[in-house]
mmCIF file of the N, C-alpha and C atoms, coordinates in Angstrom:
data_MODEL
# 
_entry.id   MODEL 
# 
loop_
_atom_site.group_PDB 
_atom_site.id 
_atom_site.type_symbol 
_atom_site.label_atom_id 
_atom_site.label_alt_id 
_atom_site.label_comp_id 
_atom_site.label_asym_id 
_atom_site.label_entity_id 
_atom_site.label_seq_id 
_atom_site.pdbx_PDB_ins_code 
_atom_site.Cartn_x 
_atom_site.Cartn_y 
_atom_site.Cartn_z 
_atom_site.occupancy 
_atom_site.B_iso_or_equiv 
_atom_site.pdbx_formal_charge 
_atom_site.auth_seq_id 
_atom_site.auth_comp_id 
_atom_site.auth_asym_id 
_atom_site.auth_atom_id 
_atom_site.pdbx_PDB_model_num 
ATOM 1   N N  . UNK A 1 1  ? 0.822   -1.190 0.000   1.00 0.00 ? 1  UNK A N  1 
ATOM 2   C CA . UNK A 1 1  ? 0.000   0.000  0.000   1.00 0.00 ? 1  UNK A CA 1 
ATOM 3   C C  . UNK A 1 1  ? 0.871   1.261  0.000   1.00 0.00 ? 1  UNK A C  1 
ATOM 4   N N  . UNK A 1 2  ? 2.241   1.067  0.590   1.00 0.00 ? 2  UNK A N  1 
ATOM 5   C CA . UNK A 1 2  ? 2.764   2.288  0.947   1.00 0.00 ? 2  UNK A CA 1 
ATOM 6   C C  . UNK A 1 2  ? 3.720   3.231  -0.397  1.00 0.00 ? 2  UNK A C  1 
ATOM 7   N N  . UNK A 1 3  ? 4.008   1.830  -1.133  1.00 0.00 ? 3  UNK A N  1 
ATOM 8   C CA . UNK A 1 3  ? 4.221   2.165  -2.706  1.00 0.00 ? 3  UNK A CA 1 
ATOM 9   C C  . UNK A 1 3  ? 3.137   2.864  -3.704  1.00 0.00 ? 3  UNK A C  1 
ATOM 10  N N  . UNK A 1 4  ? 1.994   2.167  -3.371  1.00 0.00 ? 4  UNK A N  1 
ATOM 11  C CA . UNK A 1 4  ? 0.940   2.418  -4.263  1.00 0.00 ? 4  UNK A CA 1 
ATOM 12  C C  . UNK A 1 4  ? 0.589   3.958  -3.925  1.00 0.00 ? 4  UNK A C  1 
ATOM 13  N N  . UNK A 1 5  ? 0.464   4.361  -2.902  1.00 0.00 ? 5  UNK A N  1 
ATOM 14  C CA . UNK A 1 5  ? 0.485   5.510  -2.338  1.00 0.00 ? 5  UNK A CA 1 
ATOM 15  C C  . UNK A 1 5  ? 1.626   6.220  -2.428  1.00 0.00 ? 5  UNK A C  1 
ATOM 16  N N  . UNK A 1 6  ? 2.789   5.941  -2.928  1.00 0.00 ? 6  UNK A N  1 
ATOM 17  C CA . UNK A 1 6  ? 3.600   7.329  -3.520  1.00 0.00 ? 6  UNK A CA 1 
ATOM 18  C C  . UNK A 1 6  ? 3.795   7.358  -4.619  1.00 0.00 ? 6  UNK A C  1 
ATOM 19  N N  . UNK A 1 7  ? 3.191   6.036  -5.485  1.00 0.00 ? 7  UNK A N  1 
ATOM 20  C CA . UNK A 1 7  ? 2.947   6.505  -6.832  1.00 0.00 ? 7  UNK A CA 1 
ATOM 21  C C  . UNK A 1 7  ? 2.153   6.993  -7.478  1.00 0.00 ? 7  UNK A C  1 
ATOM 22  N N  . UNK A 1 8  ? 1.012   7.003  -6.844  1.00 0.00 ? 8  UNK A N  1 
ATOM 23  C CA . UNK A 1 8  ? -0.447  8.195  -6.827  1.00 0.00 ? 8  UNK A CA 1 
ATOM 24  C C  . UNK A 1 8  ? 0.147   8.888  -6.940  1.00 0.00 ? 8  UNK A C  1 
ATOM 25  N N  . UNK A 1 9  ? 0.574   9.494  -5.952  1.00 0.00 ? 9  UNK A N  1 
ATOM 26  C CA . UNK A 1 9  ? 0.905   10.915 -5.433  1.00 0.00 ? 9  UNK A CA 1 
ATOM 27  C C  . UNK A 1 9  ? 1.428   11.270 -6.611  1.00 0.00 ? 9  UNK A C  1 
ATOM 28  N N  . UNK A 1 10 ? 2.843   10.961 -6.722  1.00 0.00 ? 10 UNK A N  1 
ATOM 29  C CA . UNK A 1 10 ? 3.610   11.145 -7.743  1.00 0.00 ? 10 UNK A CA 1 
ATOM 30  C C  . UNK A 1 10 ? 3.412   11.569 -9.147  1.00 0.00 ? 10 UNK A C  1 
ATOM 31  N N  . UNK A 1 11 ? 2.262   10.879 -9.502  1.00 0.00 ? 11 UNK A N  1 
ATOM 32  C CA . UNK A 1 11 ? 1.708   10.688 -10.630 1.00 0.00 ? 11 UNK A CA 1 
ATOM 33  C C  . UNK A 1 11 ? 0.235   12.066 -10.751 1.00 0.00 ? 11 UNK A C  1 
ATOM 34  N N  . UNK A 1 12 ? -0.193  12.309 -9.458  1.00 0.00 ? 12 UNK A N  1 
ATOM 35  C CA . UNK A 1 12 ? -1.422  13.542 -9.239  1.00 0.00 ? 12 UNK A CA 1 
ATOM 36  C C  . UNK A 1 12 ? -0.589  14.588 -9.109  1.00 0.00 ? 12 UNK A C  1 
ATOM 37  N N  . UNK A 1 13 ? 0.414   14.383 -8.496  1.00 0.00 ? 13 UNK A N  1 
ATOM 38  C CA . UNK A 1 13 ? 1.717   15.870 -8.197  1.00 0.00 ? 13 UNK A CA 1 
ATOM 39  C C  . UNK A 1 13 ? 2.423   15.764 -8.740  1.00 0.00 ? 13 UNK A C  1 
ATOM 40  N N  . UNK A 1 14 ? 2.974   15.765 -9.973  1.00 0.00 ? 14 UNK A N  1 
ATOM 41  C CA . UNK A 1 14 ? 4.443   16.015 -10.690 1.00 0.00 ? 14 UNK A CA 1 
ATOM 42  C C  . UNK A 1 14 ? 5.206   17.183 -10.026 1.00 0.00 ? 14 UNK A C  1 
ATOM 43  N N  . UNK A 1 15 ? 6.053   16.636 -9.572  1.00 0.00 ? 15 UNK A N  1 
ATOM 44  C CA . UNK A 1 15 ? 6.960   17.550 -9.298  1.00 0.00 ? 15 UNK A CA 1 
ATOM 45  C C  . UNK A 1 15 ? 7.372   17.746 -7.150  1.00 0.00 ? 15 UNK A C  1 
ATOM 46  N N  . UNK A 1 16 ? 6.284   17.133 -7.106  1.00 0.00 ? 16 UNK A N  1 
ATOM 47  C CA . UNK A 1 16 ? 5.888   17.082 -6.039  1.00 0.00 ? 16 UNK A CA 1 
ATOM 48  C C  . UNK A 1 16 ? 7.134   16.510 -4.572  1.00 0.00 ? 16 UNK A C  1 
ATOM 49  N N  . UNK A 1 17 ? 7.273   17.298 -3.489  1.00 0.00 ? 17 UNK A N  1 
ATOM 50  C CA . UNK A 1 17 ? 7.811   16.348 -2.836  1.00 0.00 ? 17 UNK A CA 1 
ATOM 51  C C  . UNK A 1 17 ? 7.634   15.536 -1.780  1.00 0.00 ? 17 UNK A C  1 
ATOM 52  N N  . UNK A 1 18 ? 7.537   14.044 -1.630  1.00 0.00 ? 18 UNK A N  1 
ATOM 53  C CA . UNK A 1 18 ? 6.374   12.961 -1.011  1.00 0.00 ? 18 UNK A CA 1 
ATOM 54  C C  . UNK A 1 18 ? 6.973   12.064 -0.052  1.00 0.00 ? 18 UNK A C  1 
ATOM 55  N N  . UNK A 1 19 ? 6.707   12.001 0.896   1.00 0.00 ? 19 UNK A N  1 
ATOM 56  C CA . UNK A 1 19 ? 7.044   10.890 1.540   1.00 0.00 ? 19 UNK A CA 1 
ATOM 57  C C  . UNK A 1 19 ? 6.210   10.450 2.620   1.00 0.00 ? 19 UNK A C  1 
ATOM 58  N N  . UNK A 1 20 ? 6.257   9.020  2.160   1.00 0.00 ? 20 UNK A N  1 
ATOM 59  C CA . UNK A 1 20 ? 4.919   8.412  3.130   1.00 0.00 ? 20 UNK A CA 1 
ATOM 60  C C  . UNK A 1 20 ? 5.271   7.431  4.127   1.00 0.00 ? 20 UNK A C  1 
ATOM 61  N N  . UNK A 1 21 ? 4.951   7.249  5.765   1.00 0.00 ? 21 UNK A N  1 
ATOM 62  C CA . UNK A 1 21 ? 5.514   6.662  6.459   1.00 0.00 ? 21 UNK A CA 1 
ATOM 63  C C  . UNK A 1 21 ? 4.225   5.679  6.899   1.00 0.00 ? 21 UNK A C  1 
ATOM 64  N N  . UNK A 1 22 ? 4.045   4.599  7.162   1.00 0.00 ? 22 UNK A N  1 
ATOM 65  C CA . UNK A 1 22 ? 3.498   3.534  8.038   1.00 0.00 ? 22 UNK A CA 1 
ATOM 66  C C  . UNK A 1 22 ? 3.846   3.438  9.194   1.00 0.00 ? 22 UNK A C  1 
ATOM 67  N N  . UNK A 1 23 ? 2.598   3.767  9.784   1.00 0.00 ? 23 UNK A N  1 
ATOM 68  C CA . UNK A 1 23 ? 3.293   4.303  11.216  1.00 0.00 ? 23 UNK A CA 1 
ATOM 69  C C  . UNK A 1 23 ? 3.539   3.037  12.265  1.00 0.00 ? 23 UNK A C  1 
ATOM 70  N N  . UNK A 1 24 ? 2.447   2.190  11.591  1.00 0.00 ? 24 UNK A N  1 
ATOM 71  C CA . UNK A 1 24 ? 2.680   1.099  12.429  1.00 0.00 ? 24 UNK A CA 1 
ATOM 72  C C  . UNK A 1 24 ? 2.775   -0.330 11.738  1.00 0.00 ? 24 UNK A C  1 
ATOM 73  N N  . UNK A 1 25 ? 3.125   -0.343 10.299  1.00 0.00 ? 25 UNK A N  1 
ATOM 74  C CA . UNK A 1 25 ? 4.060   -1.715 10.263  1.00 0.00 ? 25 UNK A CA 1 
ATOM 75  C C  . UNK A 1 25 ? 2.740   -2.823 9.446   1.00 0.00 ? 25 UNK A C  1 
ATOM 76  N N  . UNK A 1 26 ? 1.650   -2.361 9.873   1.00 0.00 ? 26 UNK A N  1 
ATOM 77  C CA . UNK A 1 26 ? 0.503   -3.121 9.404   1.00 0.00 ? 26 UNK A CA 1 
ATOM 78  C C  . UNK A 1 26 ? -0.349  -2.959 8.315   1.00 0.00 ? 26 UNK A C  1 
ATOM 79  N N  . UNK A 1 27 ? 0.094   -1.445 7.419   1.00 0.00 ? 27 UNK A N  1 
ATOM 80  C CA . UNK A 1 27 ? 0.210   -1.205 5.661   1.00 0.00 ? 27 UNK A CA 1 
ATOM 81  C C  . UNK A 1 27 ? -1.097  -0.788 5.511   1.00 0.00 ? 27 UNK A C  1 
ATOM 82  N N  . UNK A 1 28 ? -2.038  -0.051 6.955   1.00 0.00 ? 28 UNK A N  1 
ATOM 83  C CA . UNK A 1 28 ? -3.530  0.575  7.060   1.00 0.00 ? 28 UNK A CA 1 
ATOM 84  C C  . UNK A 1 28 ? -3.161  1.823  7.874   1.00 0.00 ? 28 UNK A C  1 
ATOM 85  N N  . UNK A 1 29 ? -2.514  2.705  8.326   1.00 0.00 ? 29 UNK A N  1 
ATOM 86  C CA . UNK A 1 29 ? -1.753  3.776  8.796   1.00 0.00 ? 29 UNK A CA 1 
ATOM 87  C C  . UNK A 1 29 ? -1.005  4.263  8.667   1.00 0.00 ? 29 UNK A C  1 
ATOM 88  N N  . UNK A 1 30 ? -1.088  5.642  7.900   1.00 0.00 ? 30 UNK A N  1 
ATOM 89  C CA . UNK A 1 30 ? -0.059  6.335  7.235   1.00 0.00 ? 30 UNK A CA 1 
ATOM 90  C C  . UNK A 1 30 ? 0.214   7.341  7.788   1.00 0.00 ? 30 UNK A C  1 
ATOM 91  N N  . UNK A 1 31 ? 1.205   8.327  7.756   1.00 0.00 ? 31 UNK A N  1 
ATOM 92  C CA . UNK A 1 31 ? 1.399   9.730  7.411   1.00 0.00 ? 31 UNK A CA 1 
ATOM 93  C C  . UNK A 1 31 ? 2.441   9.824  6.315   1.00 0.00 ? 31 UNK A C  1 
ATOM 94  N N  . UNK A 1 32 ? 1.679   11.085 5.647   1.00 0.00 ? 32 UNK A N  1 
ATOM 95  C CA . UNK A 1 32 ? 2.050   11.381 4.375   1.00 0.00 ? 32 UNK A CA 1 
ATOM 96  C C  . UNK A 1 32 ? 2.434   12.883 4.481   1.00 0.00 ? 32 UNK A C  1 
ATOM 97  N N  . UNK A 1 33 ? 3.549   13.154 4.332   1.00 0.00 ? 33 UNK A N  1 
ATOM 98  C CA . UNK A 1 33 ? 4.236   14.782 4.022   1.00 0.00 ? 33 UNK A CA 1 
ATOM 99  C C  . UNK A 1 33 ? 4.296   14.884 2.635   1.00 0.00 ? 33 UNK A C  1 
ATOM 100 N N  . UNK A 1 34 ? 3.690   16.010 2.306   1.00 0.00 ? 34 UNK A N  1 
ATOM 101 C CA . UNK A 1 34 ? 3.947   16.166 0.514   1.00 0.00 ? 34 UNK A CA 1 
ATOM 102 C C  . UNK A 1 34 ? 3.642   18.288 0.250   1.00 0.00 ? 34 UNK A C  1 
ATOM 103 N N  . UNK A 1 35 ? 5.024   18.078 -0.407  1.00 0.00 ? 35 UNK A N  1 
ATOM 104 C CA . UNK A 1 35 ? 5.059   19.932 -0.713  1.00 0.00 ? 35 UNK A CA 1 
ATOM 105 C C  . UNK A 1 35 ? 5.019   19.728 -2.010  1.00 0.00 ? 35 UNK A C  1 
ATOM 106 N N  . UNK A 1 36 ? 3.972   20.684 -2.791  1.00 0.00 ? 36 UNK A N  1 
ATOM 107 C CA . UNK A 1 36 ? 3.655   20.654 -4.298  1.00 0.00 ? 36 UNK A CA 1 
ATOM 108 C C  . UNK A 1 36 ? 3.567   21.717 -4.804  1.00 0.00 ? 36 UNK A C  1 
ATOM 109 N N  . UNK A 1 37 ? 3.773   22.054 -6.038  1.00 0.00 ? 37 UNK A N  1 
ATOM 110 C CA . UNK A 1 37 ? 3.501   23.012 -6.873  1.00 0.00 ? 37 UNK A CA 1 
ATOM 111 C C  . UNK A 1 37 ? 2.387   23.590 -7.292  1.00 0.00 ? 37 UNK A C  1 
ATOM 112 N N  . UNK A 1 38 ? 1.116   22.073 -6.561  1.00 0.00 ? 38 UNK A N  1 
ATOM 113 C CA . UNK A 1 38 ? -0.296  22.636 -6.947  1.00 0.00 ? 38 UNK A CA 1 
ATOM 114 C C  . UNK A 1 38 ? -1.127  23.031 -6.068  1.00 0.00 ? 38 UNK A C  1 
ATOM 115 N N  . UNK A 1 39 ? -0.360  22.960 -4.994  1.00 0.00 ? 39 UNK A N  1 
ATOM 116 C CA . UNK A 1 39 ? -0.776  23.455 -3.866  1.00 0.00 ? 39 UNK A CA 1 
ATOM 117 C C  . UNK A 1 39 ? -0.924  25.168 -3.523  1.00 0.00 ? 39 UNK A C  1 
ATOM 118 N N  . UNK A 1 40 ? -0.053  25.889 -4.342  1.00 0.00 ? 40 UNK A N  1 
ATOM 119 C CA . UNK A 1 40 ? 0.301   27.172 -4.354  1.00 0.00 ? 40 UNK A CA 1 
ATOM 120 C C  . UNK A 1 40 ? -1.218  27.861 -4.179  1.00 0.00 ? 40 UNK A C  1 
ATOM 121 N N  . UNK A 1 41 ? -1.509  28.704 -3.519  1.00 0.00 ? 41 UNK A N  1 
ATOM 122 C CA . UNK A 1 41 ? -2.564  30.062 -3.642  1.00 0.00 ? 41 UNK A CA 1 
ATOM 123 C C  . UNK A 1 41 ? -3.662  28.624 -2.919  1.00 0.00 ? 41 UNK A C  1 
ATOM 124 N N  . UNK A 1 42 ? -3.199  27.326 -2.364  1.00 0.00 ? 42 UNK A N  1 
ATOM 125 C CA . UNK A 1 42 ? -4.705  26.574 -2.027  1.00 0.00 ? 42 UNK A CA 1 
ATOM 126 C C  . UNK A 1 42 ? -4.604  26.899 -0.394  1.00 0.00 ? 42 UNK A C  1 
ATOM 127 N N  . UNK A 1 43 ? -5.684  26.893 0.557   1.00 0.00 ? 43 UNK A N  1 
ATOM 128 C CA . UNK A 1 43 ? -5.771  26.667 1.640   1.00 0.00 ? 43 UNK A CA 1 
ATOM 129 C C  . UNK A 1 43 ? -5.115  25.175 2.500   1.00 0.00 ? 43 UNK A C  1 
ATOM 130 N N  . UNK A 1 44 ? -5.048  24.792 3.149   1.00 0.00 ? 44 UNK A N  1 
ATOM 131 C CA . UNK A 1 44 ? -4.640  23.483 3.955   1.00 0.00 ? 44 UNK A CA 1 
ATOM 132 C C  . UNK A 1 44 ? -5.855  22.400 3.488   1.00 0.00 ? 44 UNK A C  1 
ATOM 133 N N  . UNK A 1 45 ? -6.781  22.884 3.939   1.00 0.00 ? 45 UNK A N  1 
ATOM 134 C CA . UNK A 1 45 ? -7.816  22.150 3.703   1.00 0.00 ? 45 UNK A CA 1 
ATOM 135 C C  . UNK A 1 45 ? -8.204  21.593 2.070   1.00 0.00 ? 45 UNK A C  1 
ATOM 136 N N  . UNK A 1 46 ? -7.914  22.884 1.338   1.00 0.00 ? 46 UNK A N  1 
ATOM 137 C CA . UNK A 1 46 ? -8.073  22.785 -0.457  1.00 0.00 ? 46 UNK A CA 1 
ATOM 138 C C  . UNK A 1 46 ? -6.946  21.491 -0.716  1.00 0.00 ? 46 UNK A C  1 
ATOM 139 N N  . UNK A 1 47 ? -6.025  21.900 0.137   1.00 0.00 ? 47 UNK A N  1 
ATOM 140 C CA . UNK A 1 47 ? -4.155  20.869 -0.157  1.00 0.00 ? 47 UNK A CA 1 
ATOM 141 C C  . UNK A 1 47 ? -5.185  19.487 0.431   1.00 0.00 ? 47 UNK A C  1 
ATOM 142 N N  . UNK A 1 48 ? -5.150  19.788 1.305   1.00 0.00 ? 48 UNK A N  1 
ATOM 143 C CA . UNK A 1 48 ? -5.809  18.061 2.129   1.00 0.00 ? 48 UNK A CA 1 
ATOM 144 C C  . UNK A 1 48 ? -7.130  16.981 0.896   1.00 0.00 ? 48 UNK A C  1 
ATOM 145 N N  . UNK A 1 49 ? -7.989  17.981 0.844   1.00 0.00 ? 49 UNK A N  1 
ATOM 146 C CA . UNK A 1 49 ? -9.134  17.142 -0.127  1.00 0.00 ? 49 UNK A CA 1 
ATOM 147 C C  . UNK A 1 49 ? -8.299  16.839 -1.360  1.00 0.00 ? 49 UNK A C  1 
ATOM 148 N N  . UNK A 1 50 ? -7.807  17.578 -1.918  1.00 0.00 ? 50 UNK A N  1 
ATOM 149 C CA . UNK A 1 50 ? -6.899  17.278 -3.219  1.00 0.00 ? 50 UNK A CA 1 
ATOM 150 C C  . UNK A 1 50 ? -5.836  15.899 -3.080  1.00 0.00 ? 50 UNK A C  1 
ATOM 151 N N  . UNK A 1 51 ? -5.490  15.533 -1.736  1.00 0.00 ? 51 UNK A N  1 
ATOM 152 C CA . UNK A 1 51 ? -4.815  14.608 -1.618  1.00 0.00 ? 51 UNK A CA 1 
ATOM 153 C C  . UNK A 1 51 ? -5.796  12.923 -1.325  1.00 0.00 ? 51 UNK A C  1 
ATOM 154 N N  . UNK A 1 52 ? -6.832  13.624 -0.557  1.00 0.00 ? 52 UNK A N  1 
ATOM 155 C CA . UNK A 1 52 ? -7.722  12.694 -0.581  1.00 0.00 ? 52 UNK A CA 1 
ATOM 156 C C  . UNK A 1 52 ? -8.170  12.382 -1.913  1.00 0.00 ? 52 UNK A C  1 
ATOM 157 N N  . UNK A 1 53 ? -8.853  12.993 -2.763  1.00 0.00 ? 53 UNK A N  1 
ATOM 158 C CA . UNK A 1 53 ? -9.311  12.662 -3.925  1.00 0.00 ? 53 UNK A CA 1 
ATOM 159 C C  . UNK A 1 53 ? -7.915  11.999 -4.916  1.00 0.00 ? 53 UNK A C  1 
ATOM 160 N N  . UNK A 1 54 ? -6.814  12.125 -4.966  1.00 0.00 ? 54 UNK A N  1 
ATOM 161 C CA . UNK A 1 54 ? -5.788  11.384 -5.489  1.00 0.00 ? 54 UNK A CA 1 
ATOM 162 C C  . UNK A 1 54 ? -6.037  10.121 -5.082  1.00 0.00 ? 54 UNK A C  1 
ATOM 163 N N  . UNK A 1 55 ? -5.994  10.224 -3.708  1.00 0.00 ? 55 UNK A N  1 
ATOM 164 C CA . UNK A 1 55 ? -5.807  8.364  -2.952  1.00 0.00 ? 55 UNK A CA 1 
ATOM 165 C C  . UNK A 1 55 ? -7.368  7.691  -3.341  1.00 0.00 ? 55 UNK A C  1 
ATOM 166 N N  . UNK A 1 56 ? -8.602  8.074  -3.281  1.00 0.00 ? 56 UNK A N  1 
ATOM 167 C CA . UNK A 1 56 ? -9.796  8.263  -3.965  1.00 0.00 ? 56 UNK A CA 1 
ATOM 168 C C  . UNK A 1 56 ? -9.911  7.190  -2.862  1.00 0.00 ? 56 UNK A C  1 
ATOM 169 N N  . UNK A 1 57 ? -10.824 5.866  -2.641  1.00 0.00 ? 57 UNK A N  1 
ATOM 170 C CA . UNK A 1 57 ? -12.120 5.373  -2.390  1.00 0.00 ? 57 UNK A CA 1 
ATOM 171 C C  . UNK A 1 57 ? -10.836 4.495  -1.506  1.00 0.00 ? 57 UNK A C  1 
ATOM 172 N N  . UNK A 1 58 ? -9.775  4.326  -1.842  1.00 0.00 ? 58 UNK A N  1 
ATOM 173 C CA . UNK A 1 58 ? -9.099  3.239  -0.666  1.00 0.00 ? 58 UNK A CA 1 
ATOM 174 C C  . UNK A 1 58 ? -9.127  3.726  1.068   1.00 0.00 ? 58 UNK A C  1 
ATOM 175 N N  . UNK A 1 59 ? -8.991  5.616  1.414   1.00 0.00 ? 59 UNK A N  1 
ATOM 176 C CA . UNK A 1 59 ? -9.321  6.443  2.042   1.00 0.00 ? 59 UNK A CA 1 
ATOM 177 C C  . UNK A 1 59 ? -10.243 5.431  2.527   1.00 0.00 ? 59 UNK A C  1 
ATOM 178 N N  . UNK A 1 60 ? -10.584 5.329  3.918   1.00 0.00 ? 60 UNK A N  1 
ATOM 179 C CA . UNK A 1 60 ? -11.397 4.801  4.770   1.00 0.00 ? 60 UNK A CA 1 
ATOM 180 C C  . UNK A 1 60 ? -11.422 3.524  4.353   1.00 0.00 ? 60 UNK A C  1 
ATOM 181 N N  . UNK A 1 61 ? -11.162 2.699  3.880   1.00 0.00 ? 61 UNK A N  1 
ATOM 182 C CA . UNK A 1 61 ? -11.366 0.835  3.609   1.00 0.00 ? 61 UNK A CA 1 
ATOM 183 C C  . UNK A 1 61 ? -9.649  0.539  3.621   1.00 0.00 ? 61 UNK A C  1 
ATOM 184 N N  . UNK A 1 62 ? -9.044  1.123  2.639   1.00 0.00 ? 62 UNK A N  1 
ATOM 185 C CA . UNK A 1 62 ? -8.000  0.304  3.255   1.00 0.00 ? 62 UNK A CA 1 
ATOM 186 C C  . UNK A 1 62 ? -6.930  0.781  4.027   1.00 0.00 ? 62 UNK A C  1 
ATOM 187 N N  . UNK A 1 63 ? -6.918  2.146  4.111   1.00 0.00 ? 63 UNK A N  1 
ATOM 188 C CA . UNK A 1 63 ? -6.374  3.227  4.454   1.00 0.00 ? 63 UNK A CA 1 
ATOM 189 C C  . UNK A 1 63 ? -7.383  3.268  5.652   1.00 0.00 ? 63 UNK A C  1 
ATOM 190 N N  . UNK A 1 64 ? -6.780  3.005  6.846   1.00 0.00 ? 64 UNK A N  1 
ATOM 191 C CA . UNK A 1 64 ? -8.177  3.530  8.198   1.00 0.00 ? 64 UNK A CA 1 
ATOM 192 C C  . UNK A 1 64 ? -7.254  4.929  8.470   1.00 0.00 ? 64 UNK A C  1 
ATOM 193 N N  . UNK A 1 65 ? -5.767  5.022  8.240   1.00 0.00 ? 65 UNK A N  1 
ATOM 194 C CA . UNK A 1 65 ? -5.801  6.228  9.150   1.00 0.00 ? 65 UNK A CA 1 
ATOM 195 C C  . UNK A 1 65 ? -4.813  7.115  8.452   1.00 0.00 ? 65 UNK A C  1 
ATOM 196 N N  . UNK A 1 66 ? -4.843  8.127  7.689   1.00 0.00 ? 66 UNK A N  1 
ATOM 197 C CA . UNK A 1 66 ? -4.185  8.931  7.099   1.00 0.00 ? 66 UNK A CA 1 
ATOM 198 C C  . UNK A 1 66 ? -3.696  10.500 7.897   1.00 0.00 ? 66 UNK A C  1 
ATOM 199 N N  . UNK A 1 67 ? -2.236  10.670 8.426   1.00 0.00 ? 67 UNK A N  1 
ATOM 200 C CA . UNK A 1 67 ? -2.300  11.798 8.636   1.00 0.00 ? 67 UNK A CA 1 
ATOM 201 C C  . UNK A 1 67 ? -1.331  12.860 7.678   1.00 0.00 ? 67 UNK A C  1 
ATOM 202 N N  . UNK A 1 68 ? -1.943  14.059 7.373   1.00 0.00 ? 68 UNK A N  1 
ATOM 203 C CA . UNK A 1 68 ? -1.306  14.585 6.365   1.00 0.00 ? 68 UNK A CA 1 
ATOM 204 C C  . UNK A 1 68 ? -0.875  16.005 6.782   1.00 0.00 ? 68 UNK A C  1 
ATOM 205 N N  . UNK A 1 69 ? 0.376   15.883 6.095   1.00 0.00 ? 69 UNK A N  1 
ATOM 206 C CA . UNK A 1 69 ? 0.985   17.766 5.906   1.00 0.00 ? 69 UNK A CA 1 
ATOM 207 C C  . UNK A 1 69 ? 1.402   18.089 4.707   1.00 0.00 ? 69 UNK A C  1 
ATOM 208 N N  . UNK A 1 70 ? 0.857   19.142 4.644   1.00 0.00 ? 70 UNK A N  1 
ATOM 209 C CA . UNK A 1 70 ? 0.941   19.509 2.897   1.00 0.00 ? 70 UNK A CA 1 
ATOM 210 C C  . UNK A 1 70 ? 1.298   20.928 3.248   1.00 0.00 ? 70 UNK A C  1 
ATOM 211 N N  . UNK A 1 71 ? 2.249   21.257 1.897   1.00 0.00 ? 71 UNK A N  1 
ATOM 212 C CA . UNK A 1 71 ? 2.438   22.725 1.778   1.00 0.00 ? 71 UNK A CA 1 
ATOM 213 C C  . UNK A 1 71 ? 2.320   22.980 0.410   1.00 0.00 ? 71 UNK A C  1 
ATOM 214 N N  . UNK A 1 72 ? 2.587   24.334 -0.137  1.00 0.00 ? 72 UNK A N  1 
ATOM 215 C CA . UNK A 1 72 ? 2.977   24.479 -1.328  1.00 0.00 ? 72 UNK A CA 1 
ATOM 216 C C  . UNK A 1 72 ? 4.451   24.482 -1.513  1.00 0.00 ? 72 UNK A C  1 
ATOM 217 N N  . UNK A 1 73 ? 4.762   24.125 -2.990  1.00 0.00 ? 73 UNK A N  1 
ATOM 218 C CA . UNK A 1 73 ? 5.946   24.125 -3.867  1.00 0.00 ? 73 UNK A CA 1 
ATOM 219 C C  . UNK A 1 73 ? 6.240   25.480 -4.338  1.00 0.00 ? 73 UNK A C  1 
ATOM 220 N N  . UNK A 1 74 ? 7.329   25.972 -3.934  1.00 0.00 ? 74 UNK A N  1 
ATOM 221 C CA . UNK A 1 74 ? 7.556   26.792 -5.548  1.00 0.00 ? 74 UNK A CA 1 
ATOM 222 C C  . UNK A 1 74 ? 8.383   26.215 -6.515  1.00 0.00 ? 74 UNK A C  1 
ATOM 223 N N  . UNK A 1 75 ? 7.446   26.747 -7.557  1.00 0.00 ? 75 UNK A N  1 
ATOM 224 C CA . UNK A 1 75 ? 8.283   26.380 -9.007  1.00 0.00 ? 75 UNK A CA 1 
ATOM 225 C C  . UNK A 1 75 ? 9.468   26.487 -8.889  1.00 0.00 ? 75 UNK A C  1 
ATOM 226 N N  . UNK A 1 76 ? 10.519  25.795 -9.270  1.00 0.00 ? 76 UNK A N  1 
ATOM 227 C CA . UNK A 1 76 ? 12.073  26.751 -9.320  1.00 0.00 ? 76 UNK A CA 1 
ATOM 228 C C  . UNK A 1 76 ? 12.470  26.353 -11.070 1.00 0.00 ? 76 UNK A C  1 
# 
């Protein structure tokens, strides 16, 4: 899961920078840090749903516990 989940990412954020930890070993609890470029001018919350809708329908079934920090990217 913890692959599949940074290749989402990866693949919804080009450019993006991601890293996802299992917090506890059992591949249903994550935290996910990710600074993006598309995040720029969004709120926390705008950054957060945008990450949810990447991970889409696994969020709550196989994923029970996601914690997230998001920022924006700047372009360089």
């Amino acid at each position: 899961m913890q692959k599949w989940m940074e290749a989402t990412l990866a693949q919804a954020f080009p450019g993006a920078h991601i890293a996802v930890t299992d917090t506890t070993g059992g591949g249903d609890h994550f935290d996910v840090e990710i600074a993006a470029p598309q995040f720029v001018g969004l709120s926390v919350i705008a950054q957060h749903r945008a990450v949810y809708a990447a991970l889409g329908e696994r969020v709550g079934y196989e994923i029970h516990a996601l914690g997230l920090r998001t920022r924006p990217l700047a372009a360089t």
